[in-house]
MIKOLNU-70689 format. One record per atom (N, C-alpha, C, O): z, y, x; residue in three letters. Coordinates in pm, whole numbers, plus 50000, padded with zeros to 5 digits. Example, Ala and Ser with C-alpha at 12.3 -4.5 7.8 and 13.67 -1.06 7.14 Angstrom:
! residues 2
507804943151319ALA;507804955051230ALA;507804967051320ALA;508464966851424ALA;507084977551285SER;507144989451367SER;507875000351290SER;508045011451341SER;
! end
This chain:
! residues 109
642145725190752UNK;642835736490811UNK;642185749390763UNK;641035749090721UNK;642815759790766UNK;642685772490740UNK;641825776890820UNK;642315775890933UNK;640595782290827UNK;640125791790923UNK;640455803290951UNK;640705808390841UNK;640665812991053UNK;641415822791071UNK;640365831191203UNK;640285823891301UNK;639835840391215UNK;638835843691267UNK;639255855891358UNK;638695859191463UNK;640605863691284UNK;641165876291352UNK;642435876891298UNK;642655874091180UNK;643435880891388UNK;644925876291369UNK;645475894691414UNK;645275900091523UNK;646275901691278UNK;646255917091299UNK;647585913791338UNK;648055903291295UNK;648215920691408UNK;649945923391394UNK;650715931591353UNK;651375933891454UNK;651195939291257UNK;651855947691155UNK;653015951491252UNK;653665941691284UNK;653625968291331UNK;654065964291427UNK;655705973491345UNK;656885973091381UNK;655155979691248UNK;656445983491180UNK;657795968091145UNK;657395956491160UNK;659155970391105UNK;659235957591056UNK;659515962290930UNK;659895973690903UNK;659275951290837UNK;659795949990688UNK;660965942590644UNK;661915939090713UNK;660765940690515UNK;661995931490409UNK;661445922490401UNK;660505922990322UNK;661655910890467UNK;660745897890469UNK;660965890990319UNK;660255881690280UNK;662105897090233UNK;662155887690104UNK;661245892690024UNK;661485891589903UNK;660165898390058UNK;658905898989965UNK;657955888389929UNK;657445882390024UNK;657715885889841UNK;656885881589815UNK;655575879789839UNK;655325883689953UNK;654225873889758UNK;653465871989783UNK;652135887289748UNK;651235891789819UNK;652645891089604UNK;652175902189629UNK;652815915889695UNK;652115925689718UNK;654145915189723UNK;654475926489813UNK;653505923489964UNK;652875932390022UNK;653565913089996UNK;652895917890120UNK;651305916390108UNK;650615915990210UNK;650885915890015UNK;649435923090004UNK;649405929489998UNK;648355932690053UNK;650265944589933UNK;650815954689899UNK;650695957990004UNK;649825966290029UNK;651415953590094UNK;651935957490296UNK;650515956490322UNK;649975967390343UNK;649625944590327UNK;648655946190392UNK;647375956590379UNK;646545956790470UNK;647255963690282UNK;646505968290187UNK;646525982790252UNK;645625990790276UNK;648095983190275UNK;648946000490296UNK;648435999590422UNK;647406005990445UNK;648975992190518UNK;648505990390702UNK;647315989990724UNK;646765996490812UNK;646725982090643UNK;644645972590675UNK;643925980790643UNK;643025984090720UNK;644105988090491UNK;643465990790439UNK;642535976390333UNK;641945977990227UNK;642655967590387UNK;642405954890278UNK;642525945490315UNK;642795946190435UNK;642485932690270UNK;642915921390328UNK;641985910590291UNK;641875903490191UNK;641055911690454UNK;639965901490501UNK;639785887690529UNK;640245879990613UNK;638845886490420UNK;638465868490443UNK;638975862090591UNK;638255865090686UNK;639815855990609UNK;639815847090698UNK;640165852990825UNK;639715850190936UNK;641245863490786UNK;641965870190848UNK;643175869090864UNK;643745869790756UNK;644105867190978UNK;645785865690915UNK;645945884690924UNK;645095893290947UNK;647535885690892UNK;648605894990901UNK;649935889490928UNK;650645882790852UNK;650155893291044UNK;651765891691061UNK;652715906691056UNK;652425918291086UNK;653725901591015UNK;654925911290988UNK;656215906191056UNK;656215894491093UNK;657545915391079UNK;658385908991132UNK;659715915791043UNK;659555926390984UNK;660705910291041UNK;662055915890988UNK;662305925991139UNK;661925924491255UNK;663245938091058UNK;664255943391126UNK;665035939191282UNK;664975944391394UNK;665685928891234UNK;666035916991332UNK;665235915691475UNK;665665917891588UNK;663755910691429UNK;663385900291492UNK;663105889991481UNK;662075885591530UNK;663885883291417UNK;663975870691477UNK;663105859991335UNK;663255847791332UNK;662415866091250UNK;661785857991161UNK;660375866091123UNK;660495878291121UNK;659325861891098UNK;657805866291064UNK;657545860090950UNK;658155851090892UNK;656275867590915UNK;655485857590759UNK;654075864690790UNK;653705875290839UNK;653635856190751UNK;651555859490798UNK;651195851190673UNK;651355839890626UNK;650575863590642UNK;649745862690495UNK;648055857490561UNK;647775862690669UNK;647505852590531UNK;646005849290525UNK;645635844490428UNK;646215836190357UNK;644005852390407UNK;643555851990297UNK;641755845990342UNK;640795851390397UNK;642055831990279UNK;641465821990296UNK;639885821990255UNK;639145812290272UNK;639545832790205UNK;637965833690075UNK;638365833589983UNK;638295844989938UNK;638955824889893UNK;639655820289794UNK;640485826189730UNK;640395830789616UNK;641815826389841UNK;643495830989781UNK;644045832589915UNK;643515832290026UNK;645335834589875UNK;645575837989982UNK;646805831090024UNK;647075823289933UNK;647855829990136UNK;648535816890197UNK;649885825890217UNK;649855838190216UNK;650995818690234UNK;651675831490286UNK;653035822990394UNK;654095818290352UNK;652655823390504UNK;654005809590584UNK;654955825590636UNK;654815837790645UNK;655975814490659UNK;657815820190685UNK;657805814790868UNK;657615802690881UNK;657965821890984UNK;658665811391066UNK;659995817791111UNK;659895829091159UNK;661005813391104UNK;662575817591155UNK;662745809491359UNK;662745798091405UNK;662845820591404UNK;663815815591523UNK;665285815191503UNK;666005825191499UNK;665575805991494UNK;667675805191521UNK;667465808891647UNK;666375813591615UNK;667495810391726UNK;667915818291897UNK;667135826891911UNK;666005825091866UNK;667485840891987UNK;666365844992038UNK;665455855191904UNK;665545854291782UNK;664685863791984UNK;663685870091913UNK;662395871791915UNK;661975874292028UNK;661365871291807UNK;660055876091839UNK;659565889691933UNK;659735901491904UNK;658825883192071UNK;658055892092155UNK;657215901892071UNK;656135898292025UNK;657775915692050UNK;656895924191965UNK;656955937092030UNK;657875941092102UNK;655695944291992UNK;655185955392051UNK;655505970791983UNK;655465974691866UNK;655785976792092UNK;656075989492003UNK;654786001292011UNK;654966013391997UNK;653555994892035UNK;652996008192058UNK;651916008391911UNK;651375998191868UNK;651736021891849UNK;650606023691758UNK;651156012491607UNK;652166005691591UNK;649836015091510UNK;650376008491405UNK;650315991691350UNK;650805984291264UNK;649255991691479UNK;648955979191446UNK;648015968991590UNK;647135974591654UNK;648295957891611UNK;647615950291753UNK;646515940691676UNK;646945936991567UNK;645625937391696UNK;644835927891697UNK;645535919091806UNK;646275924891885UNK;645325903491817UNK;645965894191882UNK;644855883291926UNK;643985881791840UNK;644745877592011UNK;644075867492034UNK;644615857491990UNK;645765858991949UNK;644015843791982UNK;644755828191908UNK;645425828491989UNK;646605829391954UNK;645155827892143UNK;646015828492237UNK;647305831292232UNK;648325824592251UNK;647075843592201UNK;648115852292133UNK;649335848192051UNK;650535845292061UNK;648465849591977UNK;648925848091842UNK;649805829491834UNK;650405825591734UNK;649665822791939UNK;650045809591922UNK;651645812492047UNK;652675806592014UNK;651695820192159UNK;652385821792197UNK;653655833492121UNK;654875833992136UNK;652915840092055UNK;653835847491932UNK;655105839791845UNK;656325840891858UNK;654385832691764UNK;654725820391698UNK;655935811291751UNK;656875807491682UNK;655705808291903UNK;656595801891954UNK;657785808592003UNK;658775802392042UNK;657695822792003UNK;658905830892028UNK;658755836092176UNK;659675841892233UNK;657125832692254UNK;656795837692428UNK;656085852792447UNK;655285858292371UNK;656545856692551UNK;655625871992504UNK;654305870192546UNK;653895868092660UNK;653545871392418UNK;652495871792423UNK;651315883392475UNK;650095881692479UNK;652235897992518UNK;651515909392573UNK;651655903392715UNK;651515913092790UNK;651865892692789UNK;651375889792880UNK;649855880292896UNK;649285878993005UNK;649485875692799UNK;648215866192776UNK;647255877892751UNK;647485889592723UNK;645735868892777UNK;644815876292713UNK;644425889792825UNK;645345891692905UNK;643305898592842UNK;643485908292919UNK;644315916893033UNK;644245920693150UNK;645015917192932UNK;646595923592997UNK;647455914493130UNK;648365917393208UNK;646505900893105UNK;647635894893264UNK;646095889693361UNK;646225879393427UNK;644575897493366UNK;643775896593422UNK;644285902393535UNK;644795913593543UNK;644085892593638UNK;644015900593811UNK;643005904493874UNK;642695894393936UNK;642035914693909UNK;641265911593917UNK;641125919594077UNK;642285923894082UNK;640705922694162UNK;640595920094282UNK;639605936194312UNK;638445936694269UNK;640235949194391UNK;639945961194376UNK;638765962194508UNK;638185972894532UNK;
! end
């Protein structure tokens, strides 16, 4: 498996028919560079499809996921989210993930 250590979220959307170096290109413009064992996700216009580039030590990876129903839970604030796995795994599945993680702590005044 891939190790993956910090998962960014790209919150503009793009032209998902880019390629492998367009979205290093993307990541490069947003990141400023694109870190060992780091993902990047991006989203179409739509919604409803992502691609997360990670760059492994090595090279770099680049997966597609499409929802047929429904759209990716995405954020409109600032240029960019850091994500927890947490996160980032409820993302993936199409759940909003700005409820996980910090943001759904109760904590008792």
């Amino acid at each position: 498996m891939i190790r993956i250590e910090a998962v960014w979220l790209a919150i503009a959307p793009v032209d998902l028919r880019m390629g492998l170096d367009s979205a290093l290109a993307r990541v490069v413009a947003v990141f400023g560079a694109a870190q060992p064992h780091w993902a990047y996700v991006f989203a179409n216009r739509r919604g409803n499809r992502i691609k997360v580039l990670v760059h492994d030590g090595y090279g770099l990876w680049l997966a597609v996921r499409r929802l047929h129903r429904g759209r990716f839970a995405w954020s409109a604030a600032g240029e960019r989210v850091a994500l927890s796995r947490e996160q980032f795994d409820a993302l993936v599945l199409g759940l909003p993930w700005q409820r996980l993680g910090a943001a759904a702590v109760v904590s008792v005044l």
